[in-house]
C-alpha positions in Angstrom: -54.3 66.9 -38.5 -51.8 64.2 -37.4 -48.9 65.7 -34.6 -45.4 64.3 -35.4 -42.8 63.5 -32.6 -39.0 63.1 -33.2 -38.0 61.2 -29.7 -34.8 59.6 -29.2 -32.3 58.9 -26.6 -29.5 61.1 -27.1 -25.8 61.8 -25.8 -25.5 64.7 -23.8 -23.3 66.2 -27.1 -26.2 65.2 -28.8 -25.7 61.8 -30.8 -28.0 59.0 -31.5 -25.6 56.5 -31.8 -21.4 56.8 -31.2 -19.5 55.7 -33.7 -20.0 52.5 -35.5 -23.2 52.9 -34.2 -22.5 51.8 -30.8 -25.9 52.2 -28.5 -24.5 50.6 -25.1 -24.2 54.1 -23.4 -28.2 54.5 -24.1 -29.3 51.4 -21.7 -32.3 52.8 -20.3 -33.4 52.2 -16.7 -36.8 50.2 -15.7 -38.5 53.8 -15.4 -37.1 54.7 -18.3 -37.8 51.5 -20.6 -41.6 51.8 -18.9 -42.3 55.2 -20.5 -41.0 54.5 -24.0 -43.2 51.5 -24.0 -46.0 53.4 -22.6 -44.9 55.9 -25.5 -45.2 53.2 -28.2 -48.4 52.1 -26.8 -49.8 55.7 -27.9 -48.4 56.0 -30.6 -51.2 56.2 -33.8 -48.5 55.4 -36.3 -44.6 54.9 -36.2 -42.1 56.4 -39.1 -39.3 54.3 -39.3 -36.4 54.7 -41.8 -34.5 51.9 -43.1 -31.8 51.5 -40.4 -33.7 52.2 -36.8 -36.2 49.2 -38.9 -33.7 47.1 -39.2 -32.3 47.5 -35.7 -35.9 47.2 -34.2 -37.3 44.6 -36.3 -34.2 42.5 -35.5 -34.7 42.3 -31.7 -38.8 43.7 -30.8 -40.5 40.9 -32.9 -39.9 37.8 -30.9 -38.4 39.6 -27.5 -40.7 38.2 -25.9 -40.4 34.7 -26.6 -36.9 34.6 -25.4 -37.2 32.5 -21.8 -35.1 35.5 -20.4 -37.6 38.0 -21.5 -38.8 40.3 -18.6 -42.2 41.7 -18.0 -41.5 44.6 -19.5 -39.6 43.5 -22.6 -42.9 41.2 -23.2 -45.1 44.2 -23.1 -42.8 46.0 -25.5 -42.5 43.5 -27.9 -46.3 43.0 -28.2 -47.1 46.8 -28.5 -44.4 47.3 -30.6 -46.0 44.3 -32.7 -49.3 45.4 -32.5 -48.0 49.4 -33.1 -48.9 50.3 -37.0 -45.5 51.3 -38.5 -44.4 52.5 -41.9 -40.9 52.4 -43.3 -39.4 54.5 -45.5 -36.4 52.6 -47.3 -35.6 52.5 -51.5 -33.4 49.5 -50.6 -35.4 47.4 -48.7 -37.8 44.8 -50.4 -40.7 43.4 -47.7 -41.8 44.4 -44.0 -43.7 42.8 -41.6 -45.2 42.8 -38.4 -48.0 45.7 -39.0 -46.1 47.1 -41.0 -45.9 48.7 -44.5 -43.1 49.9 -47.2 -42.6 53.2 -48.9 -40.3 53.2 -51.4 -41.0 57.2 -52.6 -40.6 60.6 -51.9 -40.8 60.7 -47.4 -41.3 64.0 -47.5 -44.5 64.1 -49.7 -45.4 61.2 -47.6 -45.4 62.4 -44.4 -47.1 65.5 -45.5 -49.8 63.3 -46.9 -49.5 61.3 -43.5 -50.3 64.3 -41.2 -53.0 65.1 -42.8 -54.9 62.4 -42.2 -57.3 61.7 -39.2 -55.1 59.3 -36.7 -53.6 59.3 -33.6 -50.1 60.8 -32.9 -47.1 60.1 -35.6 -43.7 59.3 -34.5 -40.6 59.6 -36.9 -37.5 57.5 -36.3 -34.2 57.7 -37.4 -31.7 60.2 -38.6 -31.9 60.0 -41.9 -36.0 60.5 -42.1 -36.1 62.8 -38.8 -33.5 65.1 -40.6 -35.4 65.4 -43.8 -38.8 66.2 -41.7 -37.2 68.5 -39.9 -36.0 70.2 -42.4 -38.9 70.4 -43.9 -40.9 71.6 -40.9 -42.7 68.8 -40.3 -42.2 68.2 -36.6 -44.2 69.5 -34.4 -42.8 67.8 -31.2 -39.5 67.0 -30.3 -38.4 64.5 -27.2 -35.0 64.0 -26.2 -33.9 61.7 -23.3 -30.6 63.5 -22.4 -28.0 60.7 -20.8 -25.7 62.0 -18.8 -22.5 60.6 -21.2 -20.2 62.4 -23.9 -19.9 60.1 -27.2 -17.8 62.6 -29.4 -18.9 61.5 -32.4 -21.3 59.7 -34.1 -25.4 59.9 -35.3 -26.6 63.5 -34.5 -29.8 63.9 -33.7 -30.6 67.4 -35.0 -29.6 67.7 -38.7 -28.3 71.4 -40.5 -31.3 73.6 -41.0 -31.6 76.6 -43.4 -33.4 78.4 -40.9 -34.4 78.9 -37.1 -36.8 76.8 -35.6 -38.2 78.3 -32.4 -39.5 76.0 -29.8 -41.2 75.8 -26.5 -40.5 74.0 -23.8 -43.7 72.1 -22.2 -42.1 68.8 -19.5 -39.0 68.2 -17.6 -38.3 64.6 -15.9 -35.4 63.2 -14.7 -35.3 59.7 -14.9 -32.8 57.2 -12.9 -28.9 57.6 -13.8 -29.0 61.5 -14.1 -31.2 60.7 -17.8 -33.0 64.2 -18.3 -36.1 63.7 -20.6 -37.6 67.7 -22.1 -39.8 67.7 -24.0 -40.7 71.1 -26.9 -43.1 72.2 -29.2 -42.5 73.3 -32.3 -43.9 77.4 -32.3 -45.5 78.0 -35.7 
């Protein structure tokens, strides 16, 4: 069975985004950048919903073809390329770059998902983390702390109808005071 992760970077009041969707207080540092890239890299097969897709799949494609495209970027863009994804979206019409489109029911579909035999599963965005965690589907959850208060915007945890008791496996602090835990879910 498949083991999915919800990692994001995240506000230390615990947003995604600030309003209007605002990312610029979530620059990561060189360390930083290095271990999401490493993360994509190991990552079996990425869960995207229709507006972290569009945000990625606006920028990661042809990164790094841009002449001021550093090392790093370069290696992002081709393992996020080369990175099997599937997006969940009833409003979007075609995907590319390894990727494919579901239309239906995410929930069923990540159920199906984890059952199958694969490497680890990432889920991003708010909207499809929210509905796999409420339906227990995560089984690992990564936040990159930064050290900033946003007062408002994307949360990342959603409302939940009941506990969810964790355990916390890594601590690392990263440059800038960014404080990554990682917890898995106890079932």
């Amino acid at each position: 069975m498949r083991k999915l992760t919800f990692a994001m970077n995240l506000s230390l009041d615990g947003y995604i985004t600030a309003p209007g969707g605002d990312l610029g207080w979530s620059v990561p540092s060189d360390e930083l950048f290095q271990w999401w890239s490493d993360r994509v890299a190991a990552t079996g097969l990425a869960l995207y919903g229709r507006k972290l897709w569009e945000t990625m799949s606006s920028a990661w494609p042809t990164a790094d073809q841009q002449p001021d495209a550093t090392p790093a970027q370069i290696e992002f863009a081709r393992r996020w390329r080369d990175m099997p994804k599937v997006v969940f979206s009833s409003t979007t019409s075609a995907v590319d770059w390894n990727s494919r489109l579901v239309s239906g029911d995410a929930v069923t579909e990540i159920t199906r998902l984890k059952t199958e035999d694969g490497g680890p599963m990432d889920v991003g965005g708010a909207t499809l983390a929210a509905a796999a965690m409420r339906a227990g589907l995560i089984d690992e959850y990564v936040l990159a702390t930064h050290p900033v208060l946003v007062g408002g915007g994307t949360p990342f945890f959603t409302a939940l109808d009941n506990w969810v008791n964790l355990n916390l496996v890594e601590t690392r602090e990263f440059p800038d005071g960014v404080l990554l835990t990682r917890y898995v879910t106890r079932r």
